[in-house]
Structures are given as structure tokens and as C-alpha cells.
PDB file of N, CA, C and O in Angstrom:
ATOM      1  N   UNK A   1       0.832  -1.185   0.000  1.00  0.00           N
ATOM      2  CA  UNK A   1       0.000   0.000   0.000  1.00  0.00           C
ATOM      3  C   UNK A   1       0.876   1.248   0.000  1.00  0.00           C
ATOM      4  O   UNK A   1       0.735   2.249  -0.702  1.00  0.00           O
ATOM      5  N   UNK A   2       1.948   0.961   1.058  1.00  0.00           N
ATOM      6  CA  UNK A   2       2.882   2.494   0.745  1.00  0.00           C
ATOM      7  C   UNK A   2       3.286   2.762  -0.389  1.00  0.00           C
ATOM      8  O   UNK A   2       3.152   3.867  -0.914  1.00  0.00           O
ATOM      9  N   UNK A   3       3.935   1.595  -1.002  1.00  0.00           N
ATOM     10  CA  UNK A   3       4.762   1.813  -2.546  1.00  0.00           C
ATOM     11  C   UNK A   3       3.468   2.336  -3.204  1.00  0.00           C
ATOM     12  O   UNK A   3       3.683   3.273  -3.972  1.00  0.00           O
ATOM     13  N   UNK A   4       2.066   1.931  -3.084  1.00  0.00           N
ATOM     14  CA  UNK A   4       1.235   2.414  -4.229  1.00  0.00           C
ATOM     15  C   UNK A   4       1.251   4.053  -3.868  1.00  0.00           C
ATOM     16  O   UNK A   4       1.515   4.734  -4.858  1.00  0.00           O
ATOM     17  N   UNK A   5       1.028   4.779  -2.691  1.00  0.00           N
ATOM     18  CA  UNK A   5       1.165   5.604  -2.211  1.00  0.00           C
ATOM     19  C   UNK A   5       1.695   6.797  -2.600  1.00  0.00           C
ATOM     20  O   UNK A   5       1.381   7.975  -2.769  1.00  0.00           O
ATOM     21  N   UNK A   6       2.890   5.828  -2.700  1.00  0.00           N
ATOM     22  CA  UNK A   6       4.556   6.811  -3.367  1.00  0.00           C
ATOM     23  C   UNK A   6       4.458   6.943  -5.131  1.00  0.00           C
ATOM     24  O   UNK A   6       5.035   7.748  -5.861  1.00  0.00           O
ATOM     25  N   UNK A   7       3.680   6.039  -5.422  1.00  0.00           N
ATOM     26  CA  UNK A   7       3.853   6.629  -6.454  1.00  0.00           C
ATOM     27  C   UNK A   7       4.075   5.035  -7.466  1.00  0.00           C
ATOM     28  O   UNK A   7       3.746   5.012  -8.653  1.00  0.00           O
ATOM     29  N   UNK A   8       4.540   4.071  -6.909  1.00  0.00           N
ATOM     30  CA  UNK A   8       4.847   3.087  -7.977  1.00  0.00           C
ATOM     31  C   UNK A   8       4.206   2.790  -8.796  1.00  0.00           C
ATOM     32  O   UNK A   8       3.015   2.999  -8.566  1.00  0.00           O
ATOM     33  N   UNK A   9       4.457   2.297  -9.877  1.00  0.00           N
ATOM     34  CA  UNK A   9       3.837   1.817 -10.943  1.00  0.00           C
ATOM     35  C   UNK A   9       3.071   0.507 -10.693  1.00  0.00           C
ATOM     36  O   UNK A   9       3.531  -0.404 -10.005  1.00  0.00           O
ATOM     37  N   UNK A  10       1.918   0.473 -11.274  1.00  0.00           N
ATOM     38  CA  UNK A  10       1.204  -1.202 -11.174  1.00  0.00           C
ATOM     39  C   UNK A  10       1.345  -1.869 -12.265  1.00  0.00           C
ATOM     40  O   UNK A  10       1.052  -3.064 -12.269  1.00  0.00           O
ATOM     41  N   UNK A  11       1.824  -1.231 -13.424  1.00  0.00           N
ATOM     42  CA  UNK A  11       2.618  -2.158 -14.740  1.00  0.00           C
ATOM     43  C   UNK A  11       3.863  -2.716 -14.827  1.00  0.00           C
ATOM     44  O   UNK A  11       4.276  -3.550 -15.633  1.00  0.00           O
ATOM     45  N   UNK A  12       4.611  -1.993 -13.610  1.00  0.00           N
ATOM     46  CA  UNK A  12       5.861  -2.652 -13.887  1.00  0.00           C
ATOM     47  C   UNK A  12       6.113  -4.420 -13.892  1.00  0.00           C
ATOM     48  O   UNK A  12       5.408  -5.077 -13.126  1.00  0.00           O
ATOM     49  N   UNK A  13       6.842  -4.939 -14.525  1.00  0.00           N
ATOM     50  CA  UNK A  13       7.554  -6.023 -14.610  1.00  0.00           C
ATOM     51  C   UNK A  13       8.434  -6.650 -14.371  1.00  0.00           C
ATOM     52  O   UNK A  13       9.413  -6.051 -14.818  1.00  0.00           O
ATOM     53  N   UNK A  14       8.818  -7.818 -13.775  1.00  0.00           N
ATOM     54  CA  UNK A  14       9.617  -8.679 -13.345  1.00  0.00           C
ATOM     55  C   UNK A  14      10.184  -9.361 -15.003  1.00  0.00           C
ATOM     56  O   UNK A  14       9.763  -9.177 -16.145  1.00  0.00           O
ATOM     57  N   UNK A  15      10.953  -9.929 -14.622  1.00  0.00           N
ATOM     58  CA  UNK A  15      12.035 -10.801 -15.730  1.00  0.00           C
ATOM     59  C   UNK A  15      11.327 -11.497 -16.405  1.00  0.00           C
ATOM     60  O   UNK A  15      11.597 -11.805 -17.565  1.00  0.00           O
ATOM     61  N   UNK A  16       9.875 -12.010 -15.524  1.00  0.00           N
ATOM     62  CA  UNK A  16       9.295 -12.960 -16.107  1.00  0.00           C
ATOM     63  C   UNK A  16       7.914 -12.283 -16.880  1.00  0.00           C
ATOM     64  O   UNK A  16       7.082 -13.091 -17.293  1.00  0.00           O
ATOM     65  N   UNK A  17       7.704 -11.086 -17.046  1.00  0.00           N
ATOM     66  CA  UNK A  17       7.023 -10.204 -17.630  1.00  0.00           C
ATOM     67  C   UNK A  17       5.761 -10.160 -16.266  1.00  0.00           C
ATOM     68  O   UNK A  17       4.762 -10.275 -16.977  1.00  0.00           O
ATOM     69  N   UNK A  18       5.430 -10.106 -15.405  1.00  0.00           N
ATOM     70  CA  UNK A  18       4.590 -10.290 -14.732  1.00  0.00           C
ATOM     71  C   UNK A  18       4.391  -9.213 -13.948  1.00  0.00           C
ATOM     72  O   UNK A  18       5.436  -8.740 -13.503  1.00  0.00           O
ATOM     73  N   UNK A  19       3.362  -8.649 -13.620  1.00  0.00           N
ATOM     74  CA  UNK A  19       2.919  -7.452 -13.375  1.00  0.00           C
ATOM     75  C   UNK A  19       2.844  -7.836 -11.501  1.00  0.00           C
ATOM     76  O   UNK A  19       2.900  -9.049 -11.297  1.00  0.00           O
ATOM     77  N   UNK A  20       2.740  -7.037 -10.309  1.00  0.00           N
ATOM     78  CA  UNK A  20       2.711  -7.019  -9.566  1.00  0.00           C
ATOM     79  C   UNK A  20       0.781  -7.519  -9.529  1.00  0.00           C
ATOM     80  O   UNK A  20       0.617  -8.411  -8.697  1.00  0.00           O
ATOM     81  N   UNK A  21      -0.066  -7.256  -9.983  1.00  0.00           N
ATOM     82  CA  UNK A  21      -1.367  -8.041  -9.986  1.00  0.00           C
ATOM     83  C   UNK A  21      -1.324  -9.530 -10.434  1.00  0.00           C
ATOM     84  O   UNK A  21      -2.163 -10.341 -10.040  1.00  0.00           O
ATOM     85  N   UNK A  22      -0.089  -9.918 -11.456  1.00  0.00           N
ATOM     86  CA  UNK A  22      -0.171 -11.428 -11.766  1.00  0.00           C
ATOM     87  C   UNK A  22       0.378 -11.880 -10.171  1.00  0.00           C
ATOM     88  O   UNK A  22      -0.343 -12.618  -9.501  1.00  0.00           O
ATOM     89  N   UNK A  23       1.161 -11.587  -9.843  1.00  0.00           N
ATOM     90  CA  UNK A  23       2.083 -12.096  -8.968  1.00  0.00           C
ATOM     91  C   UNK A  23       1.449 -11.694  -7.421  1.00  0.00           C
ATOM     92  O   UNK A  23       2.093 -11.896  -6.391  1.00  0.00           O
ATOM     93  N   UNK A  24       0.204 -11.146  -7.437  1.00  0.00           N
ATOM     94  CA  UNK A  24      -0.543 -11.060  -6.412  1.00  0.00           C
ATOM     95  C   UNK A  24      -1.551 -12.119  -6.389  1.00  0.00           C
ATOM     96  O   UNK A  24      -1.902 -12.561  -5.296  1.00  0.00           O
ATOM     97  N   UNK A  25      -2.202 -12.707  -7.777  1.00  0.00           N
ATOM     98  CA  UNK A  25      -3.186 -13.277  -8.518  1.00  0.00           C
ATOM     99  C   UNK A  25      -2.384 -14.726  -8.254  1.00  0.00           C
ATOM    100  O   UNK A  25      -3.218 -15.621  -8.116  1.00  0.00           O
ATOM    101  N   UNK A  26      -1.596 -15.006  -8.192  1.00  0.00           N
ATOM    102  CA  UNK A  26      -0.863 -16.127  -8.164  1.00  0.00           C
ATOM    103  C   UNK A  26      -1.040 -17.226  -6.586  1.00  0.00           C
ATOM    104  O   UNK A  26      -1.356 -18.328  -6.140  1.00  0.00           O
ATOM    105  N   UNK A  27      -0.506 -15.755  -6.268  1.00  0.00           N
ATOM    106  CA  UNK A  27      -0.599 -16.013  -4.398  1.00  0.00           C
ATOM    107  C   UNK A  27      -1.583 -15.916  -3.366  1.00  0.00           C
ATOM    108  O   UNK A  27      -1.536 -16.195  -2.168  1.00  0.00           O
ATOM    109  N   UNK A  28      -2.875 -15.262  -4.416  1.00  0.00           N
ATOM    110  CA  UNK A  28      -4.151 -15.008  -3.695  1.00  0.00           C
ATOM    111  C   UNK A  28      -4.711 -13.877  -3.080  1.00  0.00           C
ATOM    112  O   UNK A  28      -5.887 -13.692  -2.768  1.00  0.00           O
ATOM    113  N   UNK A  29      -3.535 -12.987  -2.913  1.00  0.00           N
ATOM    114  CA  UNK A  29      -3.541 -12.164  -2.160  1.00  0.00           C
ATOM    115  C   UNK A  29      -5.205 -10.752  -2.462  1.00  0.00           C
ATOM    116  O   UNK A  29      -5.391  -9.654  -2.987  1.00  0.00           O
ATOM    117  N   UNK A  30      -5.897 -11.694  -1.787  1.00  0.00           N
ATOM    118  CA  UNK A  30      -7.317 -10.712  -2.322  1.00  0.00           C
ATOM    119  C   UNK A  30      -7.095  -9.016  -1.601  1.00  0.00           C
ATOM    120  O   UNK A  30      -7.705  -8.073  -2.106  1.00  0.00           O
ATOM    121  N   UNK A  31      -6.483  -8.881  -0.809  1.00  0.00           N
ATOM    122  CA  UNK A  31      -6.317  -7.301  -0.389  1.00  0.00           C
ATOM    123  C   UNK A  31      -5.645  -6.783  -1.520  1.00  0.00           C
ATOM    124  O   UNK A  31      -6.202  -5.973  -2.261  1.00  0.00           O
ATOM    125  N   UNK A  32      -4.419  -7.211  -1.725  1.00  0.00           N
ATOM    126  CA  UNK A  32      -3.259  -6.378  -2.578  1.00  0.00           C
ATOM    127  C   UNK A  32      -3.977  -5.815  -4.024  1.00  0.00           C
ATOM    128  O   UNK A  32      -3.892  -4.654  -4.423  1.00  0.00           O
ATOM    129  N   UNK A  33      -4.888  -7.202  -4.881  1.00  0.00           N
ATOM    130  CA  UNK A  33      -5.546  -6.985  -5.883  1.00  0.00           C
ATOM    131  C   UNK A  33      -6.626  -5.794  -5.481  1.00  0.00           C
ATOM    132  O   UNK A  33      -6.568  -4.681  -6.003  1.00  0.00           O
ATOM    133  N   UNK A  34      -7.359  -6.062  -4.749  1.00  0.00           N
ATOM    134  CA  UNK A  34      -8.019  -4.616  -4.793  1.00  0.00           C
ATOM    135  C   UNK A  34      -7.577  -3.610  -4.641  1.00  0.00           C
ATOM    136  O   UNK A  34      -8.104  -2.668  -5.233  1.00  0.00           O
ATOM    137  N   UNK A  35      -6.274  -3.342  -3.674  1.00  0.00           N
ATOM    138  CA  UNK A  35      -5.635  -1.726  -3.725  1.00  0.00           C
ATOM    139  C   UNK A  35      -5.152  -2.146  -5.409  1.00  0.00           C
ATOM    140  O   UNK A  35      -4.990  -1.099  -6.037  1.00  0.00           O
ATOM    141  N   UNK A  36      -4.950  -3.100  -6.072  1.00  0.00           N
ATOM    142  CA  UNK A  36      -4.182  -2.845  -7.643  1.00  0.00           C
ATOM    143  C   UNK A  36      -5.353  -2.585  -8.045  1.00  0.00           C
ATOM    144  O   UNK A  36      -5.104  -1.609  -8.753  1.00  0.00           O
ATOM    145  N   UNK A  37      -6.315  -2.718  -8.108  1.00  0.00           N
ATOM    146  CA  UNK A  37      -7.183  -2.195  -9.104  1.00  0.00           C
ATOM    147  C   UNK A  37      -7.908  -0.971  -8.957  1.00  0.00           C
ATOM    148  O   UNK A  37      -8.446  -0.330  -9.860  1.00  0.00           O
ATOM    149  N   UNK A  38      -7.876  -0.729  -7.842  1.00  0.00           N
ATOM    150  CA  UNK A  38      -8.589   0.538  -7.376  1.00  0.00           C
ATOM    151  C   UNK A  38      -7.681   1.552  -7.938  1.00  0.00           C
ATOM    152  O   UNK A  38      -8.002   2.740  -7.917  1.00  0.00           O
ATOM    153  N   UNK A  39      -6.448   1.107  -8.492  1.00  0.00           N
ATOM    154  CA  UNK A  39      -5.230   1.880  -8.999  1.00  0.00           C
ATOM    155  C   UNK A  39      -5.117   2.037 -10.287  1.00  0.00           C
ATOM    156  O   UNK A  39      -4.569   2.847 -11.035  1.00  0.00           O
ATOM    157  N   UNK A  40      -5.812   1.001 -10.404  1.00  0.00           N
ATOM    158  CA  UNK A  40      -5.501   1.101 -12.248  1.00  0.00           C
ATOM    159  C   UNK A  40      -4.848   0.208 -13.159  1.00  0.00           C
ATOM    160  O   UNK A  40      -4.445   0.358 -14.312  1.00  0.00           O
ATOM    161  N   UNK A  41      -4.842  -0.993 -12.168  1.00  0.00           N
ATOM    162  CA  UNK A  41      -4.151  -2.370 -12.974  1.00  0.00           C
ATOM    163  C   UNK A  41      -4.550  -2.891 -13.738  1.00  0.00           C
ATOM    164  O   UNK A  41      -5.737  -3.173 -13.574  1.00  0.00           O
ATOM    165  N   UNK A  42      -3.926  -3.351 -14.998  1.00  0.00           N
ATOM    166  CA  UNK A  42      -4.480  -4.072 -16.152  1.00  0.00           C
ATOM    167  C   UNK A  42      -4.667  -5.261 -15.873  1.00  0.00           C
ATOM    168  O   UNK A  42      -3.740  -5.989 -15.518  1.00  0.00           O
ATOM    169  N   UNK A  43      -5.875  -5.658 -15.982  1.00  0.00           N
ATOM    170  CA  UNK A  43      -6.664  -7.382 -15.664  1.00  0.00           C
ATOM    171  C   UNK A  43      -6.022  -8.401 -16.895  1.00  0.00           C
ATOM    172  O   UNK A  43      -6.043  -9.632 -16.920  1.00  0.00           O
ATOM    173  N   UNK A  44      -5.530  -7.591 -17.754  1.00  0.00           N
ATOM    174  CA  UNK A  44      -5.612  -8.061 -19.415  1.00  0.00           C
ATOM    175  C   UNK A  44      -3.911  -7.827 -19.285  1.00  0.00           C
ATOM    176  O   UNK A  44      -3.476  -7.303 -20.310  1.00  0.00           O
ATOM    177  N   UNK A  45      -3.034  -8.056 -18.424  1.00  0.00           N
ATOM    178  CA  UNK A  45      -1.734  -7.804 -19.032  1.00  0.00           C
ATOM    179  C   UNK A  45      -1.115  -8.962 -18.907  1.00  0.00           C
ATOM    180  O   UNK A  45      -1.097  -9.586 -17.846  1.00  0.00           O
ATOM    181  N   UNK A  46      -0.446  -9.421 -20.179  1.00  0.00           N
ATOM    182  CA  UNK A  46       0.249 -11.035 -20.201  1.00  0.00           C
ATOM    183  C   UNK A  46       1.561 -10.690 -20.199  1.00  0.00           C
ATOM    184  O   UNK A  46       2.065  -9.664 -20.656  1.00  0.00           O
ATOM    185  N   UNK A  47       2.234 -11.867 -19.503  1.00  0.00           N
ATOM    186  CA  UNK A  47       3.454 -11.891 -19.149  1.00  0.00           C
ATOM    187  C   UNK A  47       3.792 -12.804 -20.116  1.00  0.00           C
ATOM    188  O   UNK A  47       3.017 -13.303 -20.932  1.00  0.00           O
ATOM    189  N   UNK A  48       5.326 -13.075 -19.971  1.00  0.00           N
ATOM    190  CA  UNK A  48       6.081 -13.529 -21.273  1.00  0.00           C
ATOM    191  C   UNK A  48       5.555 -14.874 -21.904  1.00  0.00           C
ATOM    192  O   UNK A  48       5.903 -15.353 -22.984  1.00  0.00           O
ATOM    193  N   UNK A  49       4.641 -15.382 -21.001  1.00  0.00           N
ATOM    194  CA  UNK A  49       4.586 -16.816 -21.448  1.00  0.00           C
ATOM    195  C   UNK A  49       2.991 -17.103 -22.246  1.00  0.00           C
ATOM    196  O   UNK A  49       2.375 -18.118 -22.568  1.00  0.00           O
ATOM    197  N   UNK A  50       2.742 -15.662 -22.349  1.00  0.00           N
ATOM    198  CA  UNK A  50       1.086 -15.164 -22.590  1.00  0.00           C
ATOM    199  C   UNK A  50      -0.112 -15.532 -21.134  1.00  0.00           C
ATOM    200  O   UNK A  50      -0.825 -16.534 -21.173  1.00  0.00           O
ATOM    201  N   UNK A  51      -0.133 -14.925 -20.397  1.00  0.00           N
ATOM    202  CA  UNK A  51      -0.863 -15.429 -19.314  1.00  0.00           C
ATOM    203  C   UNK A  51      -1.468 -14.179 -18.480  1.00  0.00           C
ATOM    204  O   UNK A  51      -0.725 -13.574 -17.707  1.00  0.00           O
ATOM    205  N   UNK A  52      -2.649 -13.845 -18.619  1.00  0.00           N
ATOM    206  CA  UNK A  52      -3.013 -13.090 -17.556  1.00  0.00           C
ATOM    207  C   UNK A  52      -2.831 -13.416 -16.091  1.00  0.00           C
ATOM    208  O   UNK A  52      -2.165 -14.381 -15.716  1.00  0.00           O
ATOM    209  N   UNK A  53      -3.406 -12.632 -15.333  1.00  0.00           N
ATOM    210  CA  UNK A  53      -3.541 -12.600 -13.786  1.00  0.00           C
ATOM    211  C   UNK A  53      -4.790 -13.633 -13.445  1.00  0.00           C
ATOM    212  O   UNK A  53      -4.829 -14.407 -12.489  1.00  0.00           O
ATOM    213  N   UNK A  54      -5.684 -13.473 -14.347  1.00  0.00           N
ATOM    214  CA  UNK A  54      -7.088 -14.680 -13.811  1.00  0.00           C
ATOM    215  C   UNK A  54      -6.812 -15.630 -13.996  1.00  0.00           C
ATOM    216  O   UNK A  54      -7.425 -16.462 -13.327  1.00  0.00           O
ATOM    217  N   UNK A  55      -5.527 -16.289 -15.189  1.00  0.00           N
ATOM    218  CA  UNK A  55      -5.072 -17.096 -15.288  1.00  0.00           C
ATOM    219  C   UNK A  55      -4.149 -17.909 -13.862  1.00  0.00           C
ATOM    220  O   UNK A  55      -4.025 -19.090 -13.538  1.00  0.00           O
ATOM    221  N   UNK A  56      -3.780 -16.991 -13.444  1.00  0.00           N
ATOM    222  CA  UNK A  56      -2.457 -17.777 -12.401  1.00  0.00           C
ATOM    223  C   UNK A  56      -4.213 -17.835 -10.791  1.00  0.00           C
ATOM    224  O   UNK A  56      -4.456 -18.810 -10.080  1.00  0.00           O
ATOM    225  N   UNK A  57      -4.731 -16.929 -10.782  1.00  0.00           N
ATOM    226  CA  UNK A  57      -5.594 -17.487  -9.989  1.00  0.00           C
ATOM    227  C   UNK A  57      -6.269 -18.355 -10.345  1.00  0.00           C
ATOM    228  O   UNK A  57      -6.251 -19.257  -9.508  1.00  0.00           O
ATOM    229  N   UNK A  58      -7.078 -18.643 -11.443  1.00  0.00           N
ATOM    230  CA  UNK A  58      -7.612 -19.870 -11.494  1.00  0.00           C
ATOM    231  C   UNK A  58      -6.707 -21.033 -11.377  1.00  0.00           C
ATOM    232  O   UNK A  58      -7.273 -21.978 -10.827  1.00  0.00           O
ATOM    233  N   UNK A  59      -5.470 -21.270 -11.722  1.00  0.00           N
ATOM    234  CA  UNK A  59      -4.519 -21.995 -11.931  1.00  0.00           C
ATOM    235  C   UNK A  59      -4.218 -22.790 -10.725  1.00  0.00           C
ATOM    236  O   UNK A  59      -3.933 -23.981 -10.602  1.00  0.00           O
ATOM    237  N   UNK A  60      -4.407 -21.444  -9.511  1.00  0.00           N
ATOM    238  CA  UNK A  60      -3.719 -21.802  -8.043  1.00  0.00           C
ATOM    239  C   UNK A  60      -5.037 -22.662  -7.162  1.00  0.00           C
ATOM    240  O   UNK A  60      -5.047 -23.610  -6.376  1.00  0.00           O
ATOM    241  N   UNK A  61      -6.207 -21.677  -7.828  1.00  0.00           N
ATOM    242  CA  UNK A  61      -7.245 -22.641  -6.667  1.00  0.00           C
ATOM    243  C   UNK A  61      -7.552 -21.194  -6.380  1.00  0.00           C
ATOM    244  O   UNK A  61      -7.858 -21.182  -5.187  1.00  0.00           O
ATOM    245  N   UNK A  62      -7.618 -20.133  -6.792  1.00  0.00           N
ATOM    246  CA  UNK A  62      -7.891 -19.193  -5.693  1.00  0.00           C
ATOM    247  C   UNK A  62      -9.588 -18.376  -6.342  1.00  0.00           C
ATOM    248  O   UNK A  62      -9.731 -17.532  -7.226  1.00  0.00           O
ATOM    249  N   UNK A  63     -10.369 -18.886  -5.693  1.00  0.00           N
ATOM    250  CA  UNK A  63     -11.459 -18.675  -6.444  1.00  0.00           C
ATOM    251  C   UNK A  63     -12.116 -17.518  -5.938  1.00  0.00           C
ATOM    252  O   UNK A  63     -13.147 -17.192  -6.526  1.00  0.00           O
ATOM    253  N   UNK A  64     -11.717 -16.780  -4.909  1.00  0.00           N
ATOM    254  CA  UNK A  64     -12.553 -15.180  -4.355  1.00  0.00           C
ATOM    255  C   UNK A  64     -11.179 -14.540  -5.634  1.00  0.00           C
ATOM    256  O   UNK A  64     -11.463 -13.515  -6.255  1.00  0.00           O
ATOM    257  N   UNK A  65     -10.214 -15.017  -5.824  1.00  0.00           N
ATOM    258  CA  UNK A  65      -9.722 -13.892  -6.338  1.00  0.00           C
ATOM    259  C   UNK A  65     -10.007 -13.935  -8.145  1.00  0.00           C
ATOM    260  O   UNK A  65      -9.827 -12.940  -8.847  1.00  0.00           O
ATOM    261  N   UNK A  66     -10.358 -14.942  -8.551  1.00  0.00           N
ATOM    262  CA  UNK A  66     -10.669 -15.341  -9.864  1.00  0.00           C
ATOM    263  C   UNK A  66     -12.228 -14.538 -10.181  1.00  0.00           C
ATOM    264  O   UNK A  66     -12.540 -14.276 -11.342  1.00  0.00           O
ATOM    265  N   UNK A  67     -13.255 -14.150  -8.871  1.00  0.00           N
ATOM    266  CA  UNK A  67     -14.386 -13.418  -9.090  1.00  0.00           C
ATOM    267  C   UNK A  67     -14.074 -11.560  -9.348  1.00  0.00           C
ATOM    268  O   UNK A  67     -14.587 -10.637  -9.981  1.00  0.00           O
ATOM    269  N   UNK A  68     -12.547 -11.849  -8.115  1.00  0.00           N
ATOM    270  CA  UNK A  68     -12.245 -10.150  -8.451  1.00  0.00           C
ATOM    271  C   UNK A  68     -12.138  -9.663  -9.802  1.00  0.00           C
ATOM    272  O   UNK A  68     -12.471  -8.552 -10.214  1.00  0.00           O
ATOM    273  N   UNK A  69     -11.475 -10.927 -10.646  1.00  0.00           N
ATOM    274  CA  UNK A  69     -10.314 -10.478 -11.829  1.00  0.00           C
ATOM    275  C   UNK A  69     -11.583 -10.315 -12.844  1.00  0.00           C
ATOM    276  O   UNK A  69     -11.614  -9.441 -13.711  1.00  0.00           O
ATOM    277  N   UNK A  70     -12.556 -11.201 -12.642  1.00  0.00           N
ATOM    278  CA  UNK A  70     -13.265 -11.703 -13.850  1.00  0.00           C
ATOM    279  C   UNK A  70     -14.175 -10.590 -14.547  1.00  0.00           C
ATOM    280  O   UNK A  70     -14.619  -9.801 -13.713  1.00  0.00           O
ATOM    281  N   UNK A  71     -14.619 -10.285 -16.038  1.00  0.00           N
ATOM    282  CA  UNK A  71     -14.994  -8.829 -16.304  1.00  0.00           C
ATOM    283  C   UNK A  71     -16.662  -8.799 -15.883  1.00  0.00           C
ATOM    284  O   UNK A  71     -17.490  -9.695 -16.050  1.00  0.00           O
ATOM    285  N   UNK A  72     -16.846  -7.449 -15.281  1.00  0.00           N
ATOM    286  CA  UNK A  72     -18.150  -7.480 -14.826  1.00  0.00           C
ATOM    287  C   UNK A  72     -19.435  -7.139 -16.016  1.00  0.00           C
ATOM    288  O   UNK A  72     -19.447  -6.342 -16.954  1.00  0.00           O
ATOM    289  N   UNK A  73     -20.423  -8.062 -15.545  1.00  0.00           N
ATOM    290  CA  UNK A  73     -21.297  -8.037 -16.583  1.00  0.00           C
ATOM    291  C   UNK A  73     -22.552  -6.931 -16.409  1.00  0.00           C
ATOM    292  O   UNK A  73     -23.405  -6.822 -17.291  1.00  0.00           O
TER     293      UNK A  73
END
């Protein structure tokens, strides 16, 4: 929450192209995803291997966070 605070970016990328929302999406982390989106995170950003963020949550089992990601109807 501070880094969002300060100013960081929510697009930036790791080596593995993965956005701080994949890599929240991965781990479940249902708080972190909502301060990312309340920010402005792309739901739709693929990392090197083509893979969104709903991807690595559905992947993991994490199903409150697979309702966050998913587009509202």
C-alpha cells in the first residue's frame, strides 16, 4: 500500500514479464488486488509466457480472487 502511495507503478515487470497483480493473482492475495485495481491495474496484461492474472488465480485454486479479476457483466 505504501509503494502504491509513493507513487509506484502497477505495470511494472519482473524478468518474467509479470505485473505485480499477476504475482498477487498467483498467491491469492485478495487485499493487494483490490488496492491494484482501485489503482488502475491491467486485468488483461500477459506476461512472457502469454498469461493473464485470472489465469495464475484460477490456476492456483484461488477462487474469491478469480471473481475479483473476472470482467463485470
Amino acid at each position: 500500500q505504501r509503494l502504491l502511495e509513493k507513487g509506484a507503478k502497477t505495470e511494472s515487470k519482473d524478468m518474467l514479464g509479470q505485473t505485480p497483480l499477476s504475482v498477487a493473482a498467483w498467491n491469492g492475495h485478495e487485499a493487494i488486488i483490490r488496492q491494484l485495481l482501485e489503482k488502475g491495474a491491467d486485468v488483461e496484461s500477459e506476461d512472457k509466457s502469454g498469461r493473464m492474472p485470472l489465469w495464475w488465480a484460477a490456476e492456483n485454486g484461488h477462487e474469491a480472487v478469480v471473481q475479483l479479476l473476472q470482467p463485470k457483466r
